[in-house]
Phi, psi and omega in degrees: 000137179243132189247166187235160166193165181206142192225145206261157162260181169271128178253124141294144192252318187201131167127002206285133175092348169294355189239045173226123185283170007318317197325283224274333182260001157277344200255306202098190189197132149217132174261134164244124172204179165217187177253141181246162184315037188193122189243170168256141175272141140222165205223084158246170204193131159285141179252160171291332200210198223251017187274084170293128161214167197242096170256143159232121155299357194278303193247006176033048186240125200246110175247120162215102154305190185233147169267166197096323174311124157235083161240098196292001207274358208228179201263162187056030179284336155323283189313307190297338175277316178317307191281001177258332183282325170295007190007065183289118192274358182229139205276146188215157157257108193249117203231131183205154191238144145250138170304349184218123165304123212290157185083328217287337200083347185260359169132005209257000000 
């Protein structure tokens, strides 16, 4: 099974990173924001064996870990705390596109 997904990004109009902890569970948090015309793509494709890997087209960079690895020092380290916390057990392939160029200020 391969699954697709899109995700629209977000803009804050006031409030951006208060609803992100630390921040938000010592303070609390409010953002006024919307979504904007320009998404992010993913792509998983299931694997044989116990192997995540992560590609972007974007940054034309490629990561593959093992699951369970928790040495977070390294790139694409977002995806690796997700997948120890969600604790998964069967290795997949992820592929993401954005639509807005990393840096932009725009969510990208």
């Amino acid at each position: 099974m391969i699954i697709r997904s899109k995700a629209p990004f977000r803009v804050s109009f006031g409030g951006g990173g208060t609803d992100m902890a630390p921040y938000c569970i010592e303070h609390g948090g409010c953002v006024i924001s919307t979504t904007i015309d320009r998404h992010v793509y993913l792509t998983l494709k299931p694997r044989q064996d116990k192997k995540i890997r992560v590609f972007s087209s974007n940054l034309n960079r490629e990561f593959i870990f093992n699951i369970g690895d928790k040495d977070y020092s390294t790139e694409f380290e977002l995806f690796k705390g997700i997948i120890n916390v969600l604790e998964v057990k069967d290795g997949f392939d992820i592929f993401f596109y954005s639509e807005l160029p990393a840096g932009s200020g725009m969510g990208g």
